[in-house]
C-alpha positions as CSV (number, residue, x, y, z in Angstrom):
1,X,0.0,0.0,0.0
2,X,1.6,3.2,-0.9
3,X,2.2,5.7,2.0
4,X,-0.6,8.9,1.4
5,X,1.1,12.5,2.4
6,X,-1.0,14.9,5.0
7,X,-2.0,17.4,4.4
8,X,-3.7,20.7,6.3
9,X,-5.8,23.3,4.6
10,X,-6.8,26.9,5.9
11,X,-9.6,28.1,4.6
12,X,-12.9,25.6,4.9
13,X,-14.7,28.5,2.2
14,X,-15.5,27.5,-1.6
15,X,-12.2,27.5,-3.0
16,X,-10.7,26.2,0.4
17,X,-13.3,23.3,-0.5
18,X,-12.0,23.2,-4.0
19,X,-8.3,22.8,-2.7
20,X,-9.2,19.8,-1.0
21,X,-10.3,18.4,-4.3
22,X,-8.1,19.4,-6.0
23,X,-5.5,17.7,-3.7
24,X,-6.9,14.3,-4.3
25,X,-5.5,14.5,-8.0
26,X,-2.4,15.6,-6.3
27,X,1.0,14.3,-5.2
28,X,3.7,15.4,-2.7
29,X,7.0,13.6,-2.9
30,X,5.8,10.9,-4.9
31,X,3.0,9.8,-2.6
32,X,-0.7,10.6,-2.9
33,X,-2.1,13.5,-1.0
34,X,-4.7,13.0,2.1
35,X,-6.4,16.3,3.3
36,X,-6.4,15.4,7.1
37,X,-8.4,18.6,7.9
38,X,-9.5,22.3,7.2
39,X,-8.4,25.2,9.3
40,X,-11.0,28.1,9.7
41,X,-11.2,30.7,12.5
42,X,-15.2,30.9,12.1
43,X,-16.6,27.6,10.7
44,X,-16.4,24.5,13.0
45,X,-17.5,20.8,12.4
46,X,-17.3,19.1,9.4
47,X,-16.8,19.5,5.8
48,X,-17.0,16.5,3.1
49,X,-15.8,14.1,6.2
50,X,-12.8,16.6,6.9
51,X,-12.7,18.1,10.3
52,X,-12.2,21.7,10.5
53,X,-10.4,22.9,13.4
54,X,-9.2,25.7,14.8
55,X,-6.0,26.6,14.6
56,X,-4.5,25.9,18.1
57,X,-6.3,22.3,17.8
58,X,-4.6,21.4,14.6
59,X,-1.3,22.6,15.8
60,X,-2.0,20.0,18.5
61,X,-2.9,17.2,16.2
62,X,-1.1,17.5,13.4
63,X,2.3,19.1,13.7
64,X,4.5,18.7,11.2
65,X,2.2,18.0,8.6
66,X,2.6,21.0,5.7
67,X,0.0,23.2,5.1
68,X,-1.4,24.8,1.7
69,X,-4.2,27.9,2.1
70,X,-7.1,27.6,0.7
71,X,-8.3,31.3,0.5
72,X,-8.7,33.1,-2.2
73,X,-8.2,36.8,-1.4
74,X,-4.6,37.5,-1.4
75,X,-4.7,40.1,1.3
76,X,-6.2,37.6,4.0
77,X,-4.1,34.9,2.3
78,X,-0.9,36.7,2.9
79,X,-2.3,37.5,7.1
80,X,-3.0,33.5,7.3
81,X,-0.1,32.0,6.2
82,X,2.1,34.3,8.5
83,X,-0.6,33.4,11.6
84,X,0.3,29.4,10.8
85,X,3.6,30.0,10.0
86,X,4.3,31.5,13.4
87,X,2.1,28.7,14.8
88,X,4.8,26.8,13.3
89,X,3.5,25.5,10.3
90,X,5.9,24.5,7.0
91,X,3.9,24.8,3.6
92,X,3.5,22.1,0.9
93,X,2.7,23.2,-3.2
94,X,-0.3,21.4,-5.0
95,X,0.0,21.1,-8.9
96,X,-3.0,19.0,-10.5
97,X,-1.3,16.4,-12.4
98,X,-2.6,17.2,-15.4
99,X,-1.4,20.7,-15.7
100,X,0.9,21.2,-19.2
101,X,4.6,23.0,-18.1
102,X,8.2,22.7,-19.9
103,X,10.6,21.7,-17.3
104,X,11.8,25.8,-17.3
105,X,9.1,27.1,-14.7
106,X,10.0,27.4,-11.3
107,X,7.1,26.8,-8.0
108,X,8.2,28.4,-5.0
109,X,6.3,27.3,-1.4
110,X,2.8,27.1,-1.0
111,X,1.3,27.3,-4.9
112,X,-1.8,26.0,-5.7
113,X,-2.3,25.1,-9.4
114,X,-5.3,23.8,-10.4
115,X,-6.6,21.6,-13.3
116,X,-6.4,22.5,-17.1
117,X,-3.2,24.6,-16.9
118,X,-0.6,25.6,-19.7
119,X,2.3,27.0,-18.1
120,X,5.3,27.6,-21.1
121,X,9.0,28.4,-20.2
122,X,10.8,31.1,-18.1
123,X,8.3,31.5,-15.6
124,X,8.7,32.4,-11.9
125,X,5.8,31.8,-9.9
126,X,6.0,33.1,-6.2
127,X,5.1,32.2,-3.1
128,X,1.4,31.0,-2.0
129,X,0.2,32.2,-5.3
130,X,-2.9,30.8,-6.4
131,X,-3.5,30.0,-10.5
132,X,-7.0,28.6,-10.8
133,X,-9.1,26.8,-14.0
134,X,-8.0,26.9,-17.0
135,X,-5.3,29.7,-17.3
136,X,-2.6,30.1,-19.7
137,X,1.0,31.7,-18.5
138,X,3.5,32.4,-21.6
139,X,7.3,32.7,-21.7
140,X,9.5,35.1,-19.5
141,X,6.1,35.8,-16.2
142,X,7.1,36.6,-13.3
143,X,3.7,36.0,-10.6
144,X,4.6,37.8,-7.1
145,X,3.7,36.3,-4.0
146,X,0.6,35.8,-3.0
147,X,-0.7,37.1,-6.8
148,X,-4.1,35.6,-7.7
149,X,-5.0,34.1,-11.1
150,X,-9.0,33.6,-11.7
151,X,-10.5,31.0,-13.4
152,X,-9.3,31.3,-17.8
153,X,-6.8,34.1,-17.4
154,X,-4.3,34.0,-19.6
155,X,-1.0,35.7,-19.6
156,X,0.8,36.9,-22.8
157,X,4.9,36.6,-22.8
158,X,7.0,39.4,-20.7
159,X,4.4,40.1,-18.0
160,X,5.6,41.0,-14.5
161,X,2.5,40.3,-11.9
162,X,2.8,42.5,-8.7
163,X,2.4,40.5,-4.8
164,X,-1.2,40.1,-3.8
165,X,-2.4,40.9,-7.4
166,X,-5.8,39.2,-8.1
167,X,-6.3,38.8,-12.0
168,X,-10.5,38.2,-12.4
169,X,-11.9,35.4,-14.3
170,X,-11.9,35.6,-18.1
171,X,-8.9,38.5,-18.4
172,X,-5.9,38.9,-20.9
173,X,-3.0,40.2,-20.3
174,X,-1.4,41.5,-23.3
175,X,2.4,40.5,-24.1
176,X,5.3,43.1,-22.9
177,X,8.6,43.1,-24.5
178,X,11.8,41.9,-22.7
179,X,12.9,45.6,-22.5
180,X,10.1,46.9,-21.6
181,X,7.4,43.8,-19.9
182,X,4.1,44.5,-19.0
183,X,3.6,45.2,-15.7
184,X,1.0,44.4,-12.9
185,X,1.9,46.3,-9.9
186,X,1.2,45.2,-6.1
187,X,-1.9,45.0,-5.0
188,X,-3.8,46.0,-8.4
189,X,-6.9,44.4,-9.4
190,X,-7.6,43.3,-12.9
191,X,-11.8,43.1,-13.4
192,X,-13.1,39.9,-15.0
193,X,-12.8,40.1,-18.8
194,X,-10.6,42.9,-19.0
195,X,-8.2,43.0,-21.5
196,X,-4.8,44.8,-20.2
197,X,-3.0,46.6,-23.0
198,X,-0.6,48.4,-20.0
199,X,0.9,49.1,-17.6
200,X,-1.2,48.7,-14.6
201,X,-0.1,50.9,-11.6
202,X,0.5,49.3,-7.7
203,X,-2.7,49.3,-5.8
204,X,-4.8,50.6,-9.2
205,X,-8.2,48.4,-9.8
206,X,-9.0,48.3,-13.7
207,X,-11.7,46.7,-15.7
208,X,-13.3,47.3,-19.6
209,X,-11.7,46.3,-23.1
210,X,-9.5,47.5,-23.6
211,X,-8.8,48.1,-19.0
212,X,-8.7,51.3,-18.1
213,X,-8.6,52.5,-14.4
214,X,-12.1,52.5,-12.4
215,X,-12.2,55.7,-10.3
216,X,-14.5,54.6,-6.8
């Protein structure tokens, strides 16, 4: 019988819930993944016969088992792993094992990568980033930490993606060139179906075809 690999998830919300299927098509170290339970600081019980706990209680029953977080918005994402982490948590990536990538893209800690992916060359994907559905990622990206990719984004060659970016479902991100690469900046948010011809400023929200900035 071959010997499963733990695994804890924080965040028992939808895509916390998608994680955990997600991990069953999953591997860590050669060895199937088992989600052993959900972490959540409001919900309590039981999810799809996985315990969610809190955090102090899974810290007590499963230490040493690596961690991935499940949550979606990259803001709390970025506040939960630093809460585990100094709970003493270590983080595991997951990458569905039917995603498509040459053998010239490097996964830093924590990365979830879900099914139906097509990940070129020369990428740099960052810590705890999240690419979801159905997204395409061309040559010479660099995704920051904690950066976001919704469901069928896809990312043109020479594109820079600031930390705790979140890229909405449907968007394009038009191709930079290695001079000069299309840019993302920290923090920005790309509305769903938006197509990004520029630049897009740090902390700047912008939606439309082609995007332009939304003034709130």
């Amino acid at each position: 019988m071959i010997e499963e690999a733990p695994v804890v998830i924080y965040g028992a919300g939808g895509f916390g819930r998608e994680v955990a299927w997600l991990a069953e098509s999953c591997q860590i170290s050669g060895r199937p993944v088992r989600v052993v339970c959900f972490v959540d600081d409001q919900i309590t019980g039981e999810i799809h016969s996985i315990p969610v706990l809190s955090l102090p209680e899974a810290v007590s029953r499963f230490a040493g088992v690596p961690m991935v977080c499940g949550i979606g918005n990259p803001k709390i994402r970025e506040a939960a792993v630093k809460k585990a982490q100094a709970a003493g948590f270590d983080f595991a990536s997951l990458l569905h094992q039917n995603t498509q990538m040459s053998g010239y893209v490097t996964i830093d800690e924590g990365a979830i990568i879900c099914a139906g992916n097509i990940l070129t060359t020369d990428i740099q994907i960052g810590r705890h980033v999240q690419i979801n559905l159905s997204c395409t990622v061309g040559h010479n990206v660099v995704i920051g930490d904690y950066a976001t990719l919704a469901p069928g984004v896809h990312v043109s060659g020479n594109v820079h993606i600031g930390k705790r970016a979140y890229i909405g479902s449907g968007a394009v991100l038009l191709n930079g060139t290695n001079e000069h690469p299309l840019t993302i900046g920290d923090d920005a948010v790309v509305g769903a179906g938006a197509c990004v011809t520029k630049s897009v400023p740090s902390g700047t929200t912008c939606c439309g075809v082609p995007a332009k900035p939304v003034q709130y």
